[in-house]
N, C-alpha and C positions, 0 to 999 in steps of 0.2 A: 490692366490684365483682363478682366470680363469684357473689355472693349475688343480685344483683340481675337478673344474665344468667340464672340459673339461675330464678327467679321470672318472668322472664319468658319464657323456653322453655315454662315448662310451662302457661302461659298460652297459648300460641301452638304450640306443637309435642307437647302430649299426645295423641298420638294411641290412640283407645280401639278398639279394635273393627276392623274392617273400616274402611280409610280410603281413596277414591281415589285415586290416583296423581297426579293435576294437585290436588287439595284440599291434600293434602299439599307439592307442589311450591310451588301458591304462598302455605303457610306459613311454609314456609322463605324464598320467596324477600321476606315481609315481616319475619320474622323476622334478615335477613341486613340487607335496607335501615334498620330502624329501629336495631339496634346499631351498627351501621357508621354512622349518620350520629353516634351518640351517643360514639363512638371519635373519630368527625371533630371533634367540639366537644373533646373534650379533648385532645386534639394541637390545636387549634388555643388554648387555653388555655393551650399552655406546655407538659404535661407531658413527662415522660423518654421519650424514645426507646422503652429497653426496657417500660416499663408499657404504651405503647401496642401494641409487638408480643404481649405477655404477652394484654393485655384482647380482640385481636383471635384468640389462641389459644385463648383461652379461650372465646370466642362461636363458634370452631368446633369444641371440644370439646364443649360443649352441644351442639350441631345434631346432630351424629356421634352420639352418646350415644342420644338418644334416634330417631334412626334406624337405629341398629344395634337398640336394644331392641324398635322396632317390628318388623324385620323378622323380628329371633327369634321374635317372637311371632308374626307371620305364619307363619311356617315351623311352628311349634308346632300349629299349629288346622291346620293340611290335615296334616300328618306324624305326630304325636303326637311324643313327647319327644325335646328335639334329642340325636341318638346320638354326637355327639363334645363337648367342649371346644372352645371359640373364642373367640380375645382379637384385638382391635381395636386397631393400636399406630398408633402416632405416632410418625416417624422423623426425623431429619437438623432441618432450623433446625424444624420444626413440634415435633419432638418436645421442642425445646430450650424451646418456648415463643416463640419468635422468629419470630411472623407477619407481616411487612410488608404494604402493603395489597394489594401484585403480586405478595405471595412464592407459589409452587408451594407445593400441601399434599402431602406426602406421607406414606402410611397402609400398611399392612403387616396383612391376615387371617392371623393365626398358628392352624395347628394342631400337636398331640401330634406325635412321631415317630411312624413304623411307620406312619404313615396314608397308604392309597393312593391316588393319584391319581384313581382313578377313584368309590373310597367320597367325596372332596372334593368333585367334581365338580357334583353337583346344588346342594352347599349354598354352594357359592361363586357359581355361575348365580343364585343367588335373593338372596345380599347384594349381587352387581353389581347384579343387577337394582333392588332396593328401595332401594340407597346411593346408590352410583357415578354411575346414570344421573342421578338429581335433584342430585346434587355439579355434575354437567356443567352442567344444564340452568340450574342458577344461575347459571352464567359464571363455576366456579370451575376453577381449571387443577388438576388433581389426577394424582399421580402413586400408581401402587398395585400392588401388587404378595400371591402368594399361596403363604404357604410353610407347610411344618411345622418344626419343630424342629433334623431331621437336614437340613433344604435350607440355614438358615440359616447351619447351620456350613461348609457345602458351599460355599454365595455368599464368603461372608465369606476362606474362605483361597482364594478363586480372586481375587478384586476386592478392593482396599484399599482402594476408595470404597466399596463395601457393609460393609466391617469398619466405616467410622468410621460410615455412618450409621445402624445400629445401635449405638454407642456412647452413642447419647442414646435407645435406642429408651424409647419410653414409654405406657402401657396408660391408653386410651381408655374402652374398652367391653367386657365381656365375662369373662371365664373370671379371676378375679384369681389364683388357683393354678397353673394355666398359665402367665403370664407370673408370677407370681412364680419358679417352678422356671425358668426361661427365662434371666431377668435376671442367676439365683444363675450359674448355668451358662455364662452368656458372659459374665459380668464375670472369671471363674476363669479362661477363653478364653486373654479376650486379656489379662490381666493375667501370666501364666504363659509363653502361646505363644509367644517368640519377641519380645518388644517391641523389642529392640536395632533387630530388621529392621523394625519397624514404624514406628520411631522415625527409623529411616535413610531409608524410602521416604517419610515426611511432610516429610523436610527436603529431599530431593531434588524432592519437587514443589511446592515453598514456592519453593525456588532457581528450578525451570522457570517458576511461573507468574510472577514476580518480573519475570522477563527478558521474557518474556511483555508486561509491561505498563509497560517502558520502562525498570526497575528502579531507577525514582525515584520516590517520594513526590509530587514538585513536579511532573506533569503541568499541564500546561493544563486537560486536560479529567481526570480520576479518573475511576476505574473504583471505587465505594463499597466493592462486595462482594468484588472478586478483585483490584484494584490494589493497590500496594504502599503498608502502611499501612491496609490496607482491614478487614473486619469478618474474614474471612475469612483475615486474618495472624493476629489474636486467637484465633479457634476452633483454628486449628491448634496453637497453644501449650495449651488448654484439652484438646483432643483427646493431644495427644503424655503430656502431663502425666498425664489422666488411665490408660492403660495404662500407663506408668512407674513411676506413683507410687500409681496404684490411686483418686488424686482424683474428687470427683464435679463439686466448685464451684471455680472459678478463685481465691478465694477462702484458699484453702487451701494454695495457694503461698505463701504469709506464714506459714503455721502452721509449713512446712515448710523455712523459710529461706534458699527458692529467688530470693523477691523482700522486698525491705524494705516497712515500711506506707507509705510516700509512692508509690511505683514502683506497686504494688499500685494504690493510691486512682487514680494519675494512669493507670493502665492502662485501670479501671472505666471513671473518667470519661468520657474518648476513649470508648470503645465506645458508649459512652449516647449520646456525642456527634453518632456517625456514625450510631445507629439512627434518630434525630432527623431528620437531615438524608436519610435515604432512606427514612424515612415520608413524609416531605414530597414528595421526588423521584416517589414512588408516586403520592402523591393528587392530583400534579398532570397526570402523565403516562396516557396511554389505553393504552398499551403496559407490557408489566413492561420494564424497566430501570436500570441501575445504573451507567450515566456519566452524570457531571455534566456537561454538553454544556455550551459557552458559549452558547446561548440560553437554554438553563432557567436558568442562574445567577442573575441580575437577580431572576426570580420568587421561585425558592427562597431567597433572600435576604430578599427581605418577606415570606412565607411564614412565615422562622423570627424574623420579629422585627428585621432590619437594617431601622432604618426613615430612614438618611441619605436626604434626599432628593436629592442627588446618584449615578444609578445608580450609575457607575462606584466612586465611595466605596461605596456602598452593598457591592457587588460584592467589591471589596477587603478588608472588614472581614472580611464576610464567609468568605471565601475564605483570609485568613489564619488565623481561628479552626479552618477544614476541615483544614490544611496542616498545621499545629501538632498537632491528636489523631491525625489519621494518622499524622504522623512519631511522637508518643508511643507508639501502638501499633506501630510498626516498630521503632522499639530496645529497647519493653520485650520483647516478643516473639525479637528477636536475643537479647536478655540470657538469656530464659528458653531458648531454643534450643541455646547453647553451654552452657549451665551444666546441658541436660540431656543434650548432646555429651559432656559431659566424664566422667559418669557412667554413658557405655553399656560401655564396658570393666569393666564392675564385678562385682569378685568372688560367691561365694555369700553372703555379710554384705553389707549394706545399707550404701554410704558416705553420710554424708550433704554435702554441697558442703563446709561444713568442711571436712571429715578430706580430704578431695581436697586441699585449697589448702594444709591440714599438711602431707600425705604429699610434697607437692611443694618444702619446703625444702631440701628432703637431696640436691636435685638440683646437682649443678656450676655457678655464680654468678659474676659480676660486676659491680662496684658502681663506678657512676660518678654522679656531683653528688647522694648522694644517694638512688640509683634502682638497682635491682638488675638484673640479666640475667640469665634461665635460658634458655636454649636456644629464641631469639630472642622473648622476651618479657619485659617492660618491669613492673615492680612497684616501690612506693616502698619505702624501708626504713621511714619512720616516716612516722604519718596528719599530720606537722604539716612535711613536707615541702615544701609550697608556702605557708605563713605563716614557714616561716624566710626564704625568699627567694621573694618573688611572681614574680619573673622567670623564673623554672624551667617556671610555667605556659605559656609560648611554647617555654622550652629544650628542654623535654621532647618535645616535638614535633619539635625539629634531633636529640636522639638518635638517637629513632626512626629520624625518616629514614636517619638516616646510619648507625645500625648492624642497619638491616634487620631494624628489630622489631617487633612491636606490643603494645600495652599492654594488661596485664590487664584484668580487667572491674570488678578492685578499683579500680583505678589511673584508669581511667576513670572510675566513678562518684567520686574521689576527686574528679579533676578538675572536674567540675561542679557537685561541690558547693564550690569553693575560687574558684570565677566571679567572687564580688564583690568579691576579692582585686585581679583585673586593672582596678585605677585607671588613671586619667589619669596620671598618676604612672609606673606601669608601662608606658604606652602611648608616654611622652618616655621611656621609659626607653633609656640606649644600648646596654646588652646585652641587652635583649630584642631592640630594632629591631636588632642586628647579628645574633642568633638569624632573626629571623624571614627576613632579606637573606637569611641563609645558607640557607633553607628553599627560594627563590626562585631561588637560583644553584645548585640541584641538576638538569641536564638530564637530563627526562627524566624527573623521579622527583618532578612537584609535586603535582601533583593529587591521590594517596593523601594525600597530608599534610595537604592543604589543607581536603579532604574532613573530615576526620576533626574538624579541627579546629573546623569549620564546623557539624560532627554534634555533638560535644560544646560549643557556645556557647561557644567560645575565640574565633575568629576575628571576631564581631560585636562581641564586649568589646573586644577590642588595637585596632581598626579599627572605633570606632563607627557611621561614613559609611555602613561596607558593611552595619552590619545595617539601614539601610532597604530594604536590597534584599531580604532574607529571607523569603520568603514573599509577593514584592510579584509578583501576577497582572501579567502583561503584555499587556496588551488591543486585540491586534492580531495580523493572523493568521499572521503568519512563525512564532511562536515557540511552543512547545511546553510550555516548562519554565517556569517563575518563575524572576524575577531575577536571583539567586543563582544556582539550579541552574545556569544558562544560561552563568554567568561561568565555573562549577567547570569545566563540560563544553568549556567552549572552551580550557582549562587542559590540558584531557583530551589535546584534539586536538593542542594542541602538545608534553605529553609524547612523542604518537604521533611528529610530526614529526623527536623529538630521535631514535626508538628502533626506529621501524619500516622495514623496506627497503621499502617497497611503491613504483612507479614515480612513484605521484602525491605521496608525501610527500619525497622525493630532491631533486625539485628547491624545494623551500620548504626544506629542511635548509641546499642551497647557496645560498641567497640568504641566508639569516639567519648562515651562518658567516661571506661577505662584511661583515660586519659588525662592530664592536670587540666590543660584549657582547652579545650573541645572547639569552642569557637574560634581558634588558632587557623583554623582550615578556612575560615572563611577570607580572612588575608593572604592565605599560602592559594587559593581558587580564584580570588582575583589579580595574585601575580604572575598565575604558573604558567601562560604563553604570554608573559608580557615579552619574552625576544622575538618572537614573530613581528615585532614590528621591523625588527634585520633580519628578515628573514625563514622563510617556514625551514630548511634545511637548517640546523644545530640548535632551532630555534632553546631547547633546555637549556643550554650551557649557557646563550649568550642572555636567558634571562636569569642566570644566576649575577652575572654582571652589571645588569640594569638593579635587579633587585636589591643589593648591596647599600648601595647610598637611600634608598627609600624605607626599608628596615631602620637605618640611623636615624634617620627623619622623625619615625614614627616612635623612635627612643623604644625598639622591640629589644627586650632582653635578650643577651649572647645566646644563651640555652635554646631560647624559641627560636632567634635566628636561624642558629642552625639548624633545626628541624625544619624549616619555612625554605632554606637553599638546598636543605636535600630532597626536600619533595617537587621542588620546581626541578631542582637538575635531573633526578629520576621520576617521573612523574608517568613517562610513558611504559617503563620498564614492568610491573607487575602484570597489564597486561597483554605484554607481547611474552612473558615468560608463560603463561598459561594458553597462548595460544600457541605455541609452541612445545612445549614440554608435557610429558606425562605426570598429570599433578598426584596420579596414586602412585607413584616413584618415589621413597622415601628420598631417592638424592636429588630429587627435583627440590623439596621443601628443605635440605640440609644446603643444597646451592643460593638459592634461595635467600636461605637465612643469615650464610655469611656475606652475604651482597649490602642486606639491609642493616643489621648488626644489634639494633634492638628494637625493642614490642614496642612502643610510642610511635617511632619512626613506620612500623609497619603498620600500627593501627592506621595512623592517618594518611597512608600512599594507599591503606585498602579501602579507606573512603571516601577518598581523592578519586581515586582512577573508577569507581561508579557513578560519581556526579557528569566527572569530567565524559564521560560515554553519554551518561544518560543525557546530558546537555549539548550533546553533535547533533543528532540526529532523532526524528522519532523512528524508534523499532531497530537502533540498533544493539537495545541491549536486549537480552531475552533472558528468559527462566534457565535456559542452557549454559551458558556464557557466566549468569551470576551463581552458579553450584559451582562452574572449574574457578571461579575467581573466588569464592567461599573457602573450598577446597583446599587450594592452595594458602588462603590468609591461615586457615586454621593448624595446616601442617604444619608452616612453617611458625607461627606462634608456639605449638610444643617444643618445636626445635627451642628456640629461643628460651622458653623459659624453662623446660625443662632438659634438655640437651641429653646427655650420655645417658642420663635416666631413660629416655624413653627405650633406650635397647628392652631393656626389664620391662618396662611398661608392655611393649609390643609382644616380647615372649610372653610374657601372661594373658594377654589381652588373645593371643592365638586359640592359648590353651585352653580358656575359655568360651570360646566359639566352638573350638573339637567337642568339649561336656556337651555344650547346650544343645549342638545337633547330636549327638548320641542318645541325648537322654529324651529329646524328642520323637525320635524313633522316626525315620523319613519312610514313609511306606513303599514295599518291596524293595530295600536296601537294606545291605547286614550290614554292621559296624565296620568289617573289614573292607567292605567298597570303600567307606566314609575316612578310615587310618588311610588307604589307600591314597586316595584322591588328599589329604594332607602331606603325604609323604612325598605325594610326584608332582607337587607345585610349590614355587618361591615362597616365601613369607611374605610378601607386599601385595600379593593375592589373597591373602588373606586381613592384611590388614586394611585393605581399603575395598572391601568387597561384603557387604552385608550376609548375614547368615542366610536370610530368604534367597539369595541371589546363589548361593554357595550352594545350597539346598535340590536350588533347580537344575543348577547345572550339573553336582550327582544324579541327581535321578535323569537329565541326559545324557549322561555317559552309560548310563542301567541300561538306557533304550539300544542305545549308540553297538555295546559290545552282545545286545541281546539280537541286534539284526547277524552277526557274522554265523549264530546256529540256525538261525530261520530265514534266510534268505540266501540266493545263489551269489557268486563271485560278486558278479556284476550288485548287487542291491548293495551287498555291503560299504559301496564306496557314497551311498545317498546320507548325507547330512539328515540331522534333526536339528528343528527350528524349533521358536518360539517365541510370540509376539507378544510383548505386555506394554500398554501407554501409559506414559508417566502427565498423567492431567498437571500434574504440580509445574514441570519445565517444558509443556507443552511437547510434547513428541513421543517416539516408538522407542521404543529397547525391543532390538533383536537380536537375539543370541542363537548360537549356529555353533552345536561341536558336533565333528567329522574327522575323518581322520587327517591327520595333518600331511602335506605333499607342497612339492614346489606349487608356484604361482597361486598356489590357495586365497589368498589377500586378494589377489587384481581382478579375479573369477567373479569371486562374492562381490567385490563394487560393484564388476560390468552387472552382475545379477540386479542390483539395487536399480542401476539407469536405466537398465531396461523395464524396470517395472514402473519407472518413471517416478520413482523417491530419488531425495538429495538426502547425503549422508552429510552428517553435522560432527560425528566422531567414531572413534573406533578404537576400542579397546582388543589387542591379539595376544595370547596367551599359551602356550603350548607342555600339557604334561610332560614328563620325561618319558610317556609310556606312547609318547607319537601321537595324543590326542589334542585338537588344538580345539582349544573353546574361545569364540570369537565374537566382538560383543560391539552391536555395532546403533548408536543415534540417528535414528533418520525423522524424516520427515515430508509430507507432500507438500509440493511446493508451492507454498505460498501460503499453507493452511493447518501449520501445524501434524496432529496427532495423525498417522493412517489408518484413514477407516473405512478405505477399498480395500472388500475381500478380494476381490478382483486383482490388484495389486501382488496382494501376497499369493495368490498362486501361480500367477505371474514370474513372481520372484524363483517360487520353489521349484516350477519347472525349469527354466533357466537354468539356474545352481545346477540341477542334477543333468541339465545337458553341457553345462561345462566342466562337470569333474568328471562325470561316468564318460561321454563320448568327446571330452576337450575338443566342443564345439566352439568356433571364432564367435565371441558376443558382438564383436566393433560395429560390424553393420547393423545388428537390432541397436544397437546402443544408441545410434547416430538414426535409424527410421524413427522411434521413439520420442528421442528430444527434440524432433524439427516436429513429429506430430502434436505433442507438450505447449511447446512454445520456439520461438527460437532465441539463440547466446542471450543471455541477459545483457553483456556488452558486447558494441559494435564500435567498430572504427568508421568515423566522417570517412565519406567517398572523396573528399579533395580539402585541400587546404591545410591550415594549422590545426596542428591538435592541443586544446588547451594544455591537460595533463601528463607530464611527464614525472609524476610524484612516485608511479607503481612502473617503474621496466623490468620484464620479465628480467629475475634473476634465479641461479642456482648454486645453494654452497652446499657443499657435503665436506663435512670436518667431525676431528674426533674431539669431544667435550669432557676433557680427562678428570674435572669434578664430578662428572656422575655416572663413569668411566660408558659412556655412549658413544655409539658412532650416530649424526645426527644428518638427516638430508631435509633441507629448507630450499622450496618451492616457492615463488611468485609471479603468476604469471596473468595474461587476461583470461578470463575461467569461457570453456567452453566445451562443446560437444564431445564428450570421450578424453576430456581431459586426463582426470584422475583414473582410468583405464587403462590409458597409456603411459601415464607416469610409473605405477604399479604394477606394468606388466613388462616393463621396462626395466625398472631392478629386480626382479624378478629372472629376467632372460640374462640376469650381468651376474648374476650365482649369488644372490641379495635373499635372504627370507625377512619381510617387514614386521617388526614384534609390536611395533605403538603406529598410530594414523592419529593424525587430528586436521579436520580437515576444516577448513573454513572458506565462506567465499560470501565477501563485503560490496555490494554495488558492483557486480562482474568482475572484480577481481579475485581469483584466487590464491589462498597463503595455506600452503600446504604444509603439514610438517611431519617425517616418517623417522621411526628410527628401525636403524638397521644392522643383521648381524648376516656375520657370510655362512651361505647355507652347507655349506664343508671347511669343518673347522680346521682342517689341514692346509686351508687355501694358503698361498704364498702371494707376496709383494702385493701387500693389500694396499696399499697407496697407491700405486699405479692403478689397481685397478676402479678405486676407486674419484681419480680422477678421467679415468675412461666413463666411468657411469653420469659422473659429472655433465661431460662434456656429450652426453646422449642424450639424457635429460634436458640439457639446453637447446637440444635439436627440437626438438619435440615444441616446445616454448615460445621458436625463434619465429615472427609472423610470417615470412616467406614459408617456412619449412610445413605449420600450421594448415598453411592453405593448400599446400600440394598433400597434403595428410587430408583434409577434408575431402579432396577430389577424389580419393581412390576409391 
């Protein structure tokens, strides 16, 4: 291969004599096109990862080579003999050999010590100039840099990233004595200098970038090069190793019997694996980059040979093979990490991992089933400890737990290698299943266990259900993690709930202690998407049916049973009814109520469906999100336990509010404002409506009916506002009473996008005396609470130029949100598109339990969306009395309820399948785009 690059370099890059600048340029730059396309054929023929970064290092090792020799020689004919030494090095992944098609080159002009800047000076202007410039001019990204000797050593203990990336440095072109004497001298460096701390500052930024990038493996999207699991977990173990141990080849950790030949082999492999897959990533992409984005996936999947023709299979296969080398390079790399942890305390003799794991018999011991204890860490006595009794494979794990240990790294690999032990057999077994019960009734303390057991292939063996979920991509935008991950973390969440004081976990504590077994939920969280392994569509139902035989296994009591299948079979339901529904609606919570049927059943689906959030995603739950889901737990537990009562409850609880603001005495309001404003609104305005909030909006109605004697025609029809931040759930409460008129709802949104807030909800409400008080969540986006005054006058002039002169908002709407940002989601300009889990849909139907007419929106969220939506029913003879507006990763899920604004209207079903079918126009992506154009 270098035989044939190098025959044709000299073909094409000998330069003799006196050569132009652009001749030369663009020989290289055919020189660059015809190997790179012949790279391209063989990565697309199959080959290794590494051969292809190697062959493309090597095509730029030629180029270099003989442009650094042409320039010397340039320099020679006008100078006479070049008066220093100069070597041409190759640093960091370039140096390693490891050129990907997008990687950064980086090169390093070394000279002698003692040499001064200014003697450099001329001869480093003349290799920029005959190298560098034509390096650029190819459109290659090059990093470079210009030291002598004594700079290098200078760099290197100031920056631990210039120490390592001279650890690969490697001579290109030029002086071979020079860097020979170089290599000898900074290998003695840093092999001598202090490694303990160099070894301490590479694990400390393995841990940072780890956390960094979610410090899971099972990302949605990976990061190839720096996510965890990534190329870049491997170089570090290669790096640490080599000033430790003095290694040159990763290779050599088997020599050294830091790693076994299987760990070793499945380390390589993995690596090959993922050079693979971000060569590909490279030559498909125009940009350098190293996430695997869920639109690239699909391609790079045929790319490297998935040729299911079903994408989504395609995608999966895929995607578990990527899952699988990453996590092998994450724990072999941990492996190599601690076992060189254990070894920094090391005297002036050389221990080798043995004599550590000797030296540590002699320590104080405890021996239970089998398994010994040194000062909380878990070793077998004898390697046939899990073939005397297979059972142990699960026990060992309740140890742990319970005596707050963790298990060696012998004891571990012991364990995975004794996997095909854990039969069918073992899985009916009843002292494993009462081991594993007990693993599950520890609050507070599951998820290290569970984790672990999951990391070492315990947990997919005893529960073969659950290893469909291992690595299974979930292809849809809530979720972050894979399958698996997903379950572990929502496990996580409820550890939290058992162990953390924070204000928002306290009260899910007291609801779940309300309950006989509390820890019940941590079985019913680890099976609730076990049907996703058949698929993310019905995925509930069909893991009621997996579930079933695994319950009997586990010998779970009928009673819990059925609590455990009805929180798997409903599990998503509580909250899509709140994203949905008006939760201050008493018949939202009496619907509600007979869906779930009793308070057990409800406590633990309402602290179910906050793990199961909080463990999607970071940031998709918020302060907003956990009040409507509080909300609704709480309403509908009155229903529940107190049912027909609450009618009384509620009529008092009114009458009570009417006292306490009378007797308060609301300044410049008389009592009969106050009977008023009681008399001309529903009672569920009052019952979910705080006194202070009731307070404000009389005394803006005071204002409201005091502008029609002090102002002309026209003033009267300007709203009163009023801004108050709710620090608690992060966001504004704005409230807006005016007088009520058609398209009043769609006005005040367009007012909200032009000021450039996102509305998160909206409460609409209208006296019988034509006054509508309208109460609406926003937010800036991306930041929480508004606290641009700027903003709100923004707003207010707006509003008053859409009611008083029903001015068109669409175009500020639309200048606004492209000056803001642009769609939060975009569609790929070509190809497949992974997800098809959100297609825009519209239902409008009547929901005769809480006698609503209900219109449900989903579409991709964009510019003047909910503008159009709203001004839309609106023009269909529609008045919107609820909004709840939501929008998840560029989708939005809208949901209005509606009544027709002439109660006289006829053949309301027709018409409201005409609104339907307008609403879907709007929705429809052709239709979208010519709506954007106008």
């Amino acid at each position: 291969m270098i035989g044939r690059i190098q025959k044709h370099a000299r073909e094409r890059l000998n330069f003799v004599g006196e050569v132009p600048t652009a001749k030369r340029l663009l020989a290289c730059k055919t020189f660059l096109r015809l190997e790179s396309a012949m790279i391209r054929m063989r990565h697309d023929a199959g080959e290794s990862g590494l051969a292809i970064t190697r062959a493309r290092s090597a095509m730029i090792d030629v180029m270099l080579s003989h442009l650094f020799n042409y320039a010397i020689a340039s320099w020679e004919r006008k100078n006479g003999h070049l008066y220093t030494p100069v070597a041409l090095l190759a640093l960091g992944g370039y140096g390693r050999c490891e050129l990907s098609p997008l990687s950064d080159i980086d090169i390093m002009f070394l000279f002698p010590s003692k040499m001064k800047e200014a003697a450099i000076k001329p001869l480093q202007e003349h290799l920029t100039n005959e190298i560098l410039y034509i390096l650029w001019d190819c459109g290659l990204k090059v990093g470079h840099s210009t030291r002598t000797i004594d700079e290098v050593f200078i760099e290197a203990r100031k920056d631990i990233q210039n120490k390592t990336a001279l650890l690969e440095a490697r001579l290109i072109a030029g002086s071979e004595s020079l860097f020979d004497g170089f290599a000898h001298t900074y290998k003695a460096y840093y092999t001598v200098e202090d490694p303990k701390a160099y070894i301490s500052a590479r694990l400390e930024d393995q841990k940072n970038r780890r956390n960094k990038h979610g410090d899971s493996v099972f990302l949605q999207e990976p990061d190839i090069k720096n996510g965890v699991g990534g190329l870049r977990d491997y170089q570090n173990t290669l790096w640490m190793a080599r000033v430790k141990l003095g290694i040159s080849e990763i290779k050599e950790l088997g020599a050294q019997n830091y790693l076994r030949h299987n760990e070793l082999r499945d380390f390589q492999r993995a690596y090959e694996f993922l050079h693979r897959v971000r060569n590909e990533l490279h030559l498909q992409k125009k940009r350098p980059t190293d996430v695997l984005d869920l639109e690239a996936q699909p391609r790079i999947a045929l790319g490297l040979g998935y040729t299911n023709r079903d994408m989504l299979g395609r995608v999966e296969q895929f995607m578990r093979d990527y899952y699988r080398a990453a996590q092998t390079i994450y724990r072999i790399s941990k492996l190599v990490e601690n076992r060189l942890a254990l070894t920094l305390e090391k005297p002036s003799r050389f221990l080798s991992f043995r004599e550590v794991v000797r030296s540590r018999r002699h320590e104080r011991v405890k021996r239970i089933d089998g398994f010994v204890l040194r000062n909380r860490e878990l070793s077998s006595e004898t390697p046939n400890v899990f073939r005397e009794d297979p059972a142990r494979l699960i026990r060992v794990f309740r140890h742990c737990q319970s005596l707050d240990a963790q298990m060696d790294f012998a004891l571990q690999t012991l364990v995975r290698e004794c996997l095909p032990l854990i039969t069918r057999r073992v899985s009916e077994s009843i002292d494993a299943n009462t081991s594993f019960k007990a693993i599950l009734d520890e609050a507070g303390n599951v998820h290290p266990t569970l984790a672990l057991m999951h990391e070492l292939g315990v947990l997919g063996r005893f529960i073969p259900e659950f290893d469909g979920l291992t690595c299974l991509v979930q292809h849809e935008y809530y979720h972050r993690y894979t399958a698996d991950i997903h379950t572990l973390n929502a496990i996580r969440e409820l550890d939290n709930i058992f162990t953390q004081a924070e204000p928002i976990t306290l009260k899910y504590r007291e609801a779940l202690h309300e309950t006989p077994e509390p820890t019940l939920l941590y079985l019913i969280l680890l099976l609730h998407d076990i049907g996703k392994a058949k698929g993310i569509q019905g995925h509930a139902e069909s893991g009621v049916v997996i579930a079933q035989p695994i319950l009997k296994r586990l010998n779970v009591s009928p009673e819990n049973s059925e609590l455990v299948i009805f929180v798997i079979k409903n599990h998503l339901i509580m909250a899509r009814f709140w994203q949905k529904r008006d939760v201050d609606d008493p018949n939202t919570a009496a619907a509600f109520a007979e869906m779930v049927m009793d308070a057990d059943k409800l406590r633990h689906l309402y602290v179910h469906t906050f793990c199961d959030a909080r463990g999607t995603a970071a940031g998709l739950w918020n302060g907003y999100k956990d009040a409507l889901h509080t909300s609704l737990f709480r309403a509908t537990l009155d229903q529940l336990i107190h049912g027909a009562a609450l009618v009384t409850h509620n009529s008092q609880r009114l009458q009570m509010t009417y006292q306490d603001l009378v007797s308060k005495t609301i300044p410049g309001i008389s009592q009969d404002e106050i009977t008023a404003h009681f008399n001309l609104l529903p009672e569920r305005y009052f019952i979910h409506t705080d006194p202070a909030e009731i307070s404000l909006h009389i005394s803006m109605v005071n204002r409201l009916l005091k502008s029609i004697t002090q102002a002309d025609s026209v003033g009267t029809l300007r709203p009163v506002i009023e801004w108050k931040d709710d620090l608690n759930r992060s966001l504004t409460v704005v409230n807006v009473v005016t007088w009520d008129r058609a398209g009043l709802f769609y006005k005040l949104a367009g007012a909200f996008s032009v000021a450039g807030l996102s509305i998160l909800g909206a409460k609409v409400i209208s006296r019988s005396d034509h006054i509508a008080i309208d109460t609406f969540y926003v937010v800036e986006p991306g930041r929480g609470i508004v606290q641009s005054t700027k903003a709100q006058e923004i707003f207010a002039r707006t509003v008053e130029e859409a009611l008083v002169t029903n001015k068109d908002l669409y175009p500020d709407i639309v200048a606004q949100a492209r000056k803001h940002a642009p769609p939060r989601y975009t569609q790929p300009s070509g190809g497949e598109i992974l997800h098809a889990s959100f297609p825009p849909t519209v239902e409008v139907y009547h929901e005769l339990s809480m006698q609503r007419t209900i219109v449900e929106v989903q579409a991709r969220d964009e510019i003047g969306l909910l503008f159009r939506l709203a001004k839309t029913i609106s023009d269909h003879g529609f008045d919107i009395t609820f909004a709840r507006i939501g929008t998840e990763r560029g989708i939005a899920i809208d949901t209005f309820y509606i009544e027709n604004a002439a109660p006289e209207s006829t053949e309301e079903n027709a018409r409201l399948h005409v609104l339907r079918d307008a609403l879907s126009a709007i929705i429809t992506p052709a239709d979208n785009a010519a709506a954007a154009a106008i």
